[in-house]
N, C-alpha and C positions, 0 to 999 in steps of 0.2 A: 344365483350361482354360488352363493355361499363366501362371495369374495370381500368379509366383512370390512379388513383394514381399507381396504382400497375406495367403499363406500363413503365410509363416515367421513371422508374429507370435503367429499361431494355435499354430502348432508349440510356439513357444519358452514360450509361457505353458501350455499343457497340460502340457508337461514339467516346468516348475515345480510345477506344484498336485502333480502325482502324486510328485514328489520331494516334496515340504513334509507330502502326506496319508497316504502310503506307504512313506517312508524311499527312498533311496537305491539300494537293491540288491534292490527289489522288480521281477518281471515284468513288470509292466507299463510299467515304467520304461524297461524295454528296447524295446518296443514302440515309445515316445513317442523314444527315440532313433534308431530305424530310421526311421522316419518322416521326422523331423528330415534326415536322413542323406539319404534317399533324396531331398531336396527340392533339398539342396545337391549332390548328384550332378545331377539333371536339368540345374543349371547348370552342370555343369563346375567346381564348386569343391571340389578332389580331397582340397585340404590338409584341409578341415575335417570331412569324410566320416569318414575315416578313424580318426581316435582317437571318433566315436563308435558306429561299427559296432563297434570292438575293445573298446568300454565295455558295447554291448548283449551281445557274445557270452559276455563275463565274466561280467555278473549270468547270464543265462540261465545257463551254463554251472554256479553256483555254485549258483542256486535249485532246476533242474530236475534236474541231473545231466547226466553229459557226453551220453548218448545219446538224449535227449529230441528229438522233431520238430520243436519250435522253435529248439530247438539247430541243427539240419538248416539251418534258415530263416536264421537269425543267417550261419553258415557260408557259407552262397549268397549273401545280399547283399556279404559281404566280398570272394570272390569274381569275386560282379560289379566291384567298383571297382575291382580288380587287373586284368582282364579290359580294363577301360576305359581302364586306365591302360597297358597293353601286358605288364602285368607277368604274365605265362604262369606264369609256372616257380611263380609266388606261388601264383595262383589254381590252377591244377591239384592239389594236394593237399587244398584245402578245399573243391572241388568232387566232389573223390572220397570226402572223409569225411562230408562231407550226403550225399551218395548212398547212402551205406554204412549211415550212421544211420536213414532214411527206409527202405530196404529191409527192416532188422531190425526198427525198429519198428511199420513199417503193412502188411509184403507186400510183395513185390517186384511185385505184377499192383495195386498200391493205382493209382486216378485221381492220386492226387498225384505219384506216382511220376515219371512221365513228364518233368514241366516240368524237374526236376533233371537227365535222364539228358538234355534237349533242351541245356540248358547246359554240359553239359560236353561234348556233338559239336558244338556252336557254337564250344567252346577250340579241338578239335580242326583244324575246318574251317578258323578263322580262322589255324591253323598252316601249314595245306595239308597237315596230316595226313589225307586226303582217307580211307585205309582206316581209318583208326580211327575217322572220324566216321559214314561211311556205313553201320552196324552200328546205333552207339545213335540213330542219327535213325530207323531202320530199329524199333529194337526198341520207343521211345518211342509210336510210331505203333503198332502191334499190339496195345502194353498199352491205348492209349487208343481205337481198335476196340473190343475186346473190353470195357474196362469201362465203358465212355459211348456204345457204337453209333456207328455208318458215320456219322453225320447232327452228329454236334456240335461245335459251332464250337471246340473242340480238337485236334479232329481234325484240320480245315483249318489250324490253327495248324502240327502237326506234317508235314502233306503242301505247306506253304510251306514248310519247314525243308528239307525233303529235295529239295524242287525247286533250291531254292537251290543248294546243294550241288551236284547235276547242272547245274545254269546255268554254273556255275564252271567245270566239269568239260570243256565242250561238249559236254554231251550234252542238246541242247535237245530233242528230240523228247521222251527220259522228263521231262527239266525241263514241256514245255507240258501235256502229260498232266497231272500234278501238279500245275500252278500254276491249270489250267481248273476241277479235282475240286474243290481249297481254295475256289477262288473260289465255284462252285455253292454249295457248304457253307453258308459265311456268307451269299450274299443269300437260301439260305434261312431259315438258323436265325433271322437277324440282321436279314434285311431290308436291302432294296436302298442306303438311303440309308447304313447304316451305317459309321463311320472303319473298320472293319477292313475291310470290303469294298473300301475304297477303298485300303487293303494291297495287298488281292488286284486288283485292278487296276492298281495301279503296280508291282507286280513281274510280271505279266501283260507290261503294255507295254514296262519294260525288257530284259524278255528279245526281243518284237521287235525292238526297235531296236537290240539288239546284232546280229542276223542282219541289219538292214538293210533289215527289211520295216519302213517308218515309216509306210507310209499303215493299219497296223493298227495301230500303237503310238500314234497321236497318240488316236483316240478312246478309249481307254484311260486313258490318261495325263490326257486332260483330264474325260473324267467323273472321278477319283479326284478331281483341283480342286476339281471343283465339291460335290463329296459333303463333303469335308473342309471349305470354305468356310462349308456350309451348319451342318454338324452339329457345328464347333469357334471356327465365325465367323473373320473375315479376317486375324486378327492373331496367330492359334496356330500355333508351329512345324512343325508337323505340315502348317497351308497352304504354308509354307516350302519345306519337301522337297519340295510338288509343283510348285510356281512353280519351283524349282531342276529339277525331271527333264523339263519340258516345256519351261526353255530349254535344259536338254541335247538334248534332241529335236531343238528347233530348229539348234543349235550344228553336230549331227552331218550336216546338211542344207547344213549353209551358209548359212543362214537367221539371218543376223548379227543384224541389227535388231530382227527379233522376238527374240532372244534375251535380247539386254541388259537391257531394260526389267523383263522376269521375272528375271532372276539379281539384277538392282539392288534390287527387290522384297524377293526372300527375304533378300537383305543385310538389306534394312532392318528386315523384320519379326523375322530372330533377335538383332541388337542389340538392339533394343527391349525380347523377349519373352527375353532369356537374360542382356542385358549383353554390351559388347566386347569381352569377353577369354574366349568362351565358344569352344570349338572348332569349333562349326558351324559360329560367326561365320567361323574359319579357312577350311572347306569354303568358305562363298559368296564371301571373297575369293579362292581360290585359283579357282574356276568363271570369277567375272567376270576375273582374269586370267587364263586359259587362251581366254578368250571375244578378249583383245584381242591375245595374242599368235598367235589363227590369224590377225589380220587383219591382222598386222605391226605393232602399237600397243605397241610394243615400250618405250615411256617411261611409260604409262599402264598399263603390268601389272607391271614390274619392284614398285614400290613395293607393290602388291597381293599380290604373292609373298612380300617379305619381311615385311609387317605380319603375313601367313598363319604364315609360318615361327617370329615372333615369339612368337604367341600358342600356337602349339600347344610349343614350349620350355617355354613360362613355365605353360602347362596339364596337358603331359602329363608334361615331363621333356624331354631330349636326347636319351635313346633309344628313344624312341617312333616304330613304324611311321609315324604321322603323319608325324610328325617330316622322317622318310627320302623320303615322300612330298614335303612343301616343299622339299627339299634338290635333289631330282631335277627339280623343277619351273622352278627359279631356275635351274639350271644349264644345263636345255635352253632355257631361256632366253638365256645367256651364249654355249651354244653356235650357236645358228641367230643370233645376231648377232656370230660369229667371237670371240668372248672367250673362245679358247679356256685362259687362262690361268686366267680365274676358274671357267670351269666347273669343271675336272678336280677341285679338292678339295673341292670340293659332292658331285660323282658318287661319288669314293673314299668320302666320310665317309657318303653314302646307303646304299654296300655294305656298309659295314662295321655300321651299324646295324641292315640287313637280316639279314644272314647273325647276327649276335647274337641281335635277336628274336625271329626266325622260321626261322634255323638254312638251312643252306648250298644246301638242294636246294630249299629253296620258291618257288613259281613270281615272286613278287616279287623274289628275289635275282636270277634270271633275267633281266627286266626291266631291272633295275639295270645288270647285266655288260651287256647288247646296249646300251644306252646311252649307257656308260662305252666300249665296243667303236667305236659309232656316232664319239662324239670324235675316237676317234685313228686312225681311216678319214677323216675329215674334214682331220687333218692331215697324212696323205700315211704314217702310222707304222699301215703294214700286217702288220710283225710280231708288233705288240703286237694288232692289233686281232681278227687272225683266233682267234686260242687265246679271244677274249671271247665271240666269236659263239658257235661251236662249243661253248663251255660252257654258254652260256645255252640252246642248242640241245638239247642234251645233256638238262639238269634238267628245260626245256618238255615235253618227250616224256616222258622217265617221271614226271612227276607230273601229268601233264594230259592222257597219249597222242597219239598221232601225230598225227591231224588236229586238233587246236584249234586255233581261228585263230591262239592269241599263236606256236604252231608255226610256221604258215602266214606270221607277221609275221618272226618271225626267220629264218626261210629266206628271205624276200624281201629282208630285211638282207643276208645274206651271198651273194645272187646278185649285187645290187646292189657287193657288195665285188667280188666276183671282175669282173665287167664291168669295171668302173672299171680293171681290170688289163688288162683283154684276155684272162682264163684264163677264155672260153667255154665250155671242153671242160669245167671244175669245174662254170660255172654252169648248164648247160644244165639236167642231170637236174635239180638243183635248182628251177629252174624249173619242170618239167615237175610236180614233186611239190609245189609252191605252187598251182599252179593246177589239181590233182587236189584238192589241198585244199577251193579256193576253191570250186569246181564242187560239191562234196558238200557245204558247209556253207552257203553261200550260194545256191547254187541254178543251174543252167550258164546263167539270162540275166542274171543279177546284174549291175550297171553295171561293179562291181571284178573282175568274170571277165573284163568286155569290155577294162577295163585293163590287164589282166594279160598277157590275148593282146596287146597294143597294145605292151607294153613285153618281150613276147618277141620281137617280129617285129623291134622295133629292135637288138636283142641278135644273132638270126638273119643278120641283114643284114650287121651289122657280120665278123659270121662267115664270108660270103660264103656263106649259103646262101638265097638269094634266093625260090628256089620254096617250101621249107618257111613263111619270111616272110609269102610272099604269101597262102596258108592262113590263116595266121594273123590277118590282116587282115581275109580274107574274113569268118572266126568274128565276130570284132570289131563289125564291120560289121552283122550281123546282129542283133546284140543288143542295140546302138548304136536299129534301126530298131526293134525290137520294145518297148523301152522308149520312146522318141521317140511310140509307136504307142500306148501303155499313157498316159501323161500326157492326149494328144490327146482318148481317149474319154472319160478320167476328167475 
């Protein structure tokens, strides 16, 4: 229920009795520690996690013996906070030795099997190790098929894991397949009203509204609201992240005013429900500033950015992907209001954290480099900027293939560089293969297809090919009325 304070007193005196009634270095001890542990994780307080997960894994480890299945468990929670905390290289060896242990001691085909082998293709994913994870999301799901049947809300668990992954990937067609099956699952198993349902609904809807279809994501997106609202009541983080994904809804729309009121919402309900200094708190100032800086509220997001920046430092560490997230955010900040001075070593110090955590080819380095590229196209320093694009281009394609939009985005980057020069003859095909993109992922009447012809035709002109141009207008045009057409009925 999210009712932390009221927990931990619970906690802290259970674990007393059991220390005072059972010694010290009894199991159950470690139970009443993991517990403990797992209360101050939900808050984001990482410092204190820690040496009691590494307390639970010792008793366990000295009572049961090293290969005992709650050994497994001990392992996986520690784990998880290394995982939380950015720290990959930690977690990956004790995610593979619960694995190890659990397979020897219960079956490799055991129901419990799965949740472990889903944890450590969540590491993987979250690396943009995309082949390594699409495997045990793949295998996770077959064991749990076969030993719980087609129908059980595990199952939907793990056919949400793999949709995920394809989300990422762009490959939304196997993503929706998968995110529709999960969903059926649980409003059968679970029943319609239930929070997991209300999962499979908000990642239902954000994978529309990354394609751009919002008039299917918004009813989505707001039945999860009201589901969550109902079944965790109004002031559970969990209402949070949906008030947070339906003013992103709104945000992606343009749809300013509606937005704010729900991003100010979830602010307030995860200070409340987490405490200040909790990272989420970070996510809903970083949302409500990215909400003021599309609107050019450019004094009223700066501070929001760096409070964001502050607390994920002082929560996650410095080198935390978060981290590199508020660094990049501040600086595109600095940048779209000509500060080009302050930006640049925000952007450097986001790359360089990127490339650390998540290592040189992952599609967030990528990001970073077109960013840091974006800069120094801005200041007229075309030799630096083009080797940025081109690399960021380079990593998007083979870890995410050819047509995904951030593709599709970085080529529209560097057509935009080359214009800016007058070297049409570079931008054109480029062009040409942005908007083969846009057409196959977005659909050929998308509003951003109609833009795209709209800002080749400028490009054309400029080239003095006036009739290709005019073509291109005509497309435009059309797509322009058919949407214009599509509002009107609706």
């Amino acid at each position: 229920q999210g009712h932390y304070a009221e927990a931990e007193p619970l906690y802290k005196r259970s674990l007393a009795i059991d220390e005072k009634a059972l010694g010290p270095d009894h199991p159950s001890v470690a139970t009443r520690l993991n517990n403990l542990a797992a209360l101050y994780r939900a808050q984001g307080k990482y410092a204190e996690v820690e040496p009691l997960y590494l307390r639970a894994l010792a008793i366990l480890e000295k009572a049961l013996g090293p290969e005992h299945p709650r050994v497994a468990v001990s392992l996986n929670n520690l784990a998880f906070l290394y995982f939380d905390q950015g720290r990959y290289a930690e977690a990956e060896p004790l995610y593979l030795r619960a694995l190890a242990i659990l397979e020897k001691a219960l079956d490799p085909e055991h129901p419990d099997v799965p949740a472990f082998i889903n944890n450590l293709a969540l590491l993987y994913h979250t690396q943009g190790k995309y082949a390594e994870a699409e495997p045990l999301y793949q295998r996770a799901l077959a064991v749990q098929e076969k030993a719980l049947g087609a129908e059980h809300p595990d199952v939907a668990t793990s056919l949400n894991n793999l949709a995920g992954l394809y989300d990422e990937q762009g490959r939304y067609a196997e993503a929706e397949t998968l995110y529709r099956r999960s969903l059926a699952i649980s409003e059968k198993a679970l029943g319609p009203e239930h929070p997991r349902v209300a999962d499979g609904l908000n990642n239902l809807g954000l994978l529309y509204q990354f394609q751009g279809k919002y008039a299917e994501a918004d009813p989505l997106i707001q039945r999860a609201l009201e589901i969550r609202e109902k079944a965790l009541g109004p002031e559970h983080p969990d209402v949070a992240q949906s008030l947070n994904n339906l003013a992103g809804l709104y945000h992606a729309q343009g749809k300013y005013a509606e937005a704010e009121p729900l991003y100010q919402r979830a602010l307030e309900i995860r200070e409340k429900a987490l405490g200040p200094e909790h990272p989420d708190v970070a996510q809903s100032l970083n949302n409500l500033a990215e909400l003021y800086r599309a609107q050019g509220k450019y004094a009223e997001a700066a501070p929001l950015y760096q409070r964001a920046l502050e607390i994920r430092e002082k929560a996650l560490g410095p080198e935390h992907p978060d981290v590199a997230q508020s660094l990049n955010n501040l600086a595109e900040l600095y940048r779209v209001q000509g500060r080009y001075a302050e930006a640049k070593p925000l952007y450097q110090r986001t790359l360089a954290i990127l490339e650390k955590a998540l290592g040189p080819e992952h599609p967030h380095v990528a990001t970073s480099l077109n960013n840091l590229a974006l800069l120094y196209d801005a200041q007229g320093r075309y030799a630096e900027a083009e080797p940025l694009y081109q690399r960021a281009l380079a990593i998007s394609e083979k870890a995410l293939g050819p047509e995904h939009p951030f593709v599709a985005t970085t080529l529209n980057n560097l057509v935009g560089f080359y214009v800016d020069q007058g070297k049409y003859a570079e931008a054109e095909p480029l062009y040409q293969r942005f908007l083969a993109i846009s057409e196959k992922t977005l659909g050929p009447d998308h509003p951003l297809v109609a833009t795209t012809l709209e800002n080749y035709a400028v490009m054309l002109r400029k080239a003095g090919r006036g009739d290709l141009a005019a073509k291109m207008e005509v497309r435009a045009k059309v797509i322009r009325a058919k949407n214009a057409e599509a509002i009107t009925v609706q």
